[in-house]
BALOBA-1460 file (C-alpha; in Angstrom, 3 decimals):
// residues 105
<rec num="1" residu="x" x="-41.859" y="16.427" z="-65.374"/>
<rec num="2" residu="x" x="-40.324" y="19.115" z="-67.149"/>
<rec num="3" residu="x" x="-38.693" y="22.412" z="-65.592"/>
<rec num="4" residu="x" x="-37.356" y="24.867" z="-67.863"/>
<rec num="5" residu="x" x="-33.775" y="25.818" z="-67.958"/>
<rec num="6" residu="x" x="-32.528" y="27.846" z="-64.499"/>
<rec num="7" residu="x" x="-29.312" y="28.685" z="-62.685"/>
<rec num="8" residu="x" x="-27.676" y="27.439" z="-59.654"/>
<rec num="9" residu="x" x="-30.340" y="26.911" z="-56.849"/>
<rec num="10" residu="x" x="-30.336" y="29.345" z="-54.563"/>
<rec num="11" residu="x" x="-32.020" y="30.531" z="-51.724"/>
<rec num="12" residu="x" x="-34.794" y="33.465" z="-51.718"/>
<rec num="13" residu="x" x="-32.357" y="35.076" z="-48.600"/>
<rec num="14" residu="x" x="-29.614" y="34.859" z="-50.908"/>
<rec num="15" residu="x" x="-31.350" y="36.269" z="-53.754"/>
<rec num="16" residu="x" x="-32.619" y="39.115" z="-51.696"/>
<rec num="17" residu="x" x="-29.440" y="40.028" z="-49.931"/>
<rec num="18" residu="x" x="-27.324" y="39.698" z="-53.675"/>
<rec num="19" residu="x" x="-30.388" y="42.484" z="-54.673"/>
<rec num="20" residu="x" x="-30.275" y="44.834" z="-52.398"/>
<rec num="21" residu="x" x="-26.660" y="44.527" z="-52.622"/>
<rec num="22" residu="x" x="-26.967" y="45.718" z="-56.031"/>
<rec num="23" residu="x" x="-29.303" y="48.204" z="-55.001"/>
<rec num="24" residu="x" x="-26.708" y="49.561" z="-52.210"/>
<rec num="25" residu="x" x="-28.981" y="49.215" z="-49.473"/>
<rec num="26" residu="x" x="-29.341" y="46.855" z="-46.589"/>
<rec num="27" residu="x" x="-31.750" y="43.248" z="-46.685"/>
<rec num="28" residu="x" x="-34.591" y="43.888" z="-45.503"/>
<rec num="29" residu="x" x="-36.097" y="40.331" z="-44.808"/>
<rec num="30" residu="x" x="-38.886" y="39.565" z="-42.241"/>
<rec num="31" residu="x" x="-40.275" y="35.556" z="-42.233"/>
<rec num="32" residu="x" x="-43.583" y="34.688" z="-41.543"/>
<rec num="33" residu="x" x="-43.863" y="31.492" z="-39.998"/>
<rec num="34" residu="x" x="-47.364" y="29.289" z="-41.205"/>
<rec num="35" residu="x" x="-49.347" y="30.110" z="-37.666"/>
<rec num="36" residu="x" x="-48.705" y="33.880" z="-38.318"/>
<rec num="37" residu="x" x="-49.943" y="33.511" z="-42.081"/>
<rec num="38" residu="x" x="-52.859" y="31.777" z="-40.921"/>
<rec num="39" residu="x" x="-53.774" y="34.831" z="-38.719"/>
<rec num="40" residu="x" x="-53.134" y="37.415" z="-41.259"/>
<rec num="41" residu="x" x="-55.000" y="34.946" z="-44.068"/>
<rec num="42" residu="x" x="-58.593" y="35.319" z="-41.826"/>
<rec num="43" residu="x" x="-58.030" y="38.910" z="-43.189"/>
<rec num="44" residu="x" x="-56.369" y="38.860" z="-46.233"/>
<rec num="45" residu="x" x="-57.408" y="36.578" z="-48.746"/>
<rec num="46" residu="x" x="-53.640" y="36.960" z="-50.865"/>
<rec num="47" residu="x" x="-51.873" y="35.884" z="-47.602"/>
<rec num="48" residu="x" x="-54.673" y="32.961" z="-47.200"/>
<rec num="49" residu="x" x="-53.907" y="31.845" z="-50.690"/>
<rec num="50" residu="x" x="-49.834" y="31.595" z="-50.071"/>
<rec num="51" residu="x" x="-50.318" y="29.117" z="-47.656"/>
<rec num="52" residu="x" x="-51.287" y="26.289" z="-50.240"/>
<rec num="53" residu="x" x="-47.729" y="26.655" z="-51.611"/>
<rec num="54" residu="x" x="-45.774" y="27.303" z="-47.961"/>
<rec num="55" residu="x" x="-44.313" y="23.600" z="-49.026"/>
<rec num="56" residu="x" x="-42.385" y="25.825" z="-51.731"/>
<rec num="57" residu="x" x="-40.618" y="28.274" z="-49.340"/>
<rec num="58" residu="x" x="-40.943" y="25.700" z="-46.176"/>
<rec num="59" residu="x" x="-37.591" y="23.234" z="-47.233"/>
<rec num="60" residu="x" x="-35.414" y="23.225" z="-50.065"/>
<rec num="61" residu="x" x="-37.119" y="23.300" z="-53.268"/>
<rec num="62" residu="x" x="-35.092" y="22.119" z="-56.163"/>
<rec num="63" residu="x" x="-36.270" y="21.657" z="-60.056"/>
<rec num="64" residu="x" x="-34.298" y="19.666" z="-62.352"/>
<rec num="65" residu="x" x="-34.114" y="20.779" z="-65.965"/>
<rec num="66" residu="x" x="-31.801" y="18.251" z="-66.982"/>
<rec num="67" residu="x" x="-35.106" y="16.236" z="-69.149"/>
<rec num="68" residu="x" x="-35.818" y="19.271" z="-70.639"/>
<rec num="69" residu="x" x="-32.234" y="20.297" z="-71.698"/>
<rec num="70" residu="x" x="-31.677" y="16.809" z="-72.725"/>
<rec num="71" residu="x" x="-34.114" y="17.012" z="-75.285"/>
<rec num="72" residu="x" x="-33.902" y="20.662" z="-76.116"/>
<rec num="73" residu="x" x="-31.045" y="22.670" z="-75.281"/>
<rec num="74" residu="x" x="-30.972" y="25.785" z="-73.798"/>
<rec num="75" residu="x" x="-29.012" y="29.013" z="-72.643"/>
<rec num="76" residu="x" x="-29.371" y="29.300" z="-68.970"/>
<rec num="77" residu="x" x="-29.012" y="33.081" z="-67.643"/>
<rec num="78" residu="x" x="-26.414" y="33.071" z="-65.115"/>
<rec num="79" residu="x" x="-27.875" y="35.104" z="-61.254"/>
<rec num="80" residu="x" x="-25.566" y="37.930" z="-61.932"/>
<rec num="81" residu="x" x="-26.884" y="38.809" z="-65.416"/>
<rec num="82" residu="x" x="-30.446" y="38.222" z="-63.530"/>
<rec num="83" residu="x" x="-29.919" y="40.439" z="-60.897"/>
<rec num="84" residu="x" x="-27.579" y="43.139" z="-62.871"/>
<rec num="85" residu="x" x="-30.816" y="43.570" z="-65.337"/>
<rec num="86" residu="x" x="-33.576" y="43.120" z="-62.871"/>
<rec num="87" residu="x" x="-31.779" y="46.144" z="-61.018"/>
<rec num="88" residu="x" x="-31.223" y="48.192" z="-64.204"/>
<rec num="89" residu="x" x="-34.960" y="47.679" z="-65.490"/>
<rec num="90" residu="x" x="-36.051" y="49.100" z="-61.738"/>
<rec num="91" residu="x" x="-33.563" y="52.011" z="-61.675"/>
<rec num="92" residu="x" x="-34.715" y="52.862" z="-65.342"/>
<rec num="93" residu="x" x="-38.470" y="52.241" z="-64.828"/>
<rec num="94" residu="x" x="-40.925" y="55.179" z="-63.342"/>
<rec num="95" residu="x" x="-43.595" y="54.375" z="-60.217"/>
<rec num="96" residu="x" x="-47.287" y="53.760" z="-62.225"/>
<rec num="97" residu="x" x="-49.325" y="56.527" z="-61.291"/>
<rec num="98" residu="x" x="-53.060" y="56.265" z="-60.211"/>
<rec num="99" residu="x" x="-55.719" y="58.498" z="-60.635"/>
<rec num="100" residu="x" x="-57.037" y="58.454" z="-57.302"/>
<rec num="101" residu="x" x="-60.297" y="60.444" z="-58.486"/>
<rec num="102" residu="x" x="-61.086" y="57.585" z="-61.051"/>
<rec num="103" residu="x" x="-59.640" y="54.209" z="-59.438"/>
<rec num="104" residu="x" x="-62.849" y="53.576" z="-57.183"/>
<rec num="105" residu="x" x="-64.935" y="53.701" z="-60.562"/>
């Protein structure tokens, strides 16, 4: 199998914490065990869907790119440069705005 070139594994906690870091403001990070997704998935048929890929977020889940380097090369974008631009694009971007009179139609 064949993963396409990414940085040092980290964890989603990490990730979050290193963005909101950026964002100078404290994590904010609630986990939702499976029984409590189940619950909230008799409602919401998004949440329902997330539990056919808990195993992702459950243990550690690591993807080797080495095949696909091997055979192809490949710049890999360190987190920093990740987060730094992910946080620029959202400071420079502007809420979408809906037309509440003609988003039922």
């Amino acid at each position: 199998m064949w993963h396409l070139p990414n940085p040092q594994t980290r964890t989603t906690r990490e990730i979050i914490t290193d963005i909101d870091a950026a964002l100078n403001q404290p994590a904010r990070i609630t986990i939702l065990k499976k029984p409590m997704l189940r619950a909230i998935g008799l409602f919401n048929r998004n949440v329902h869907e997330l539990l056919s890929t808990y195993y992702q977020f459950d243990a550690p889940f690591i993807a080797d790119h080495s095949a696909f380097t091997s055979a192809f090369g490949g710049h890999i974008t360190d987190w920093n440069e990740i987060i730094h631009a992910t946080v620029e694009s959202h400071r420079h971007s502007t809420p979408a705005q809906i037309d509440v009179a003609t988003a039922s139609h």
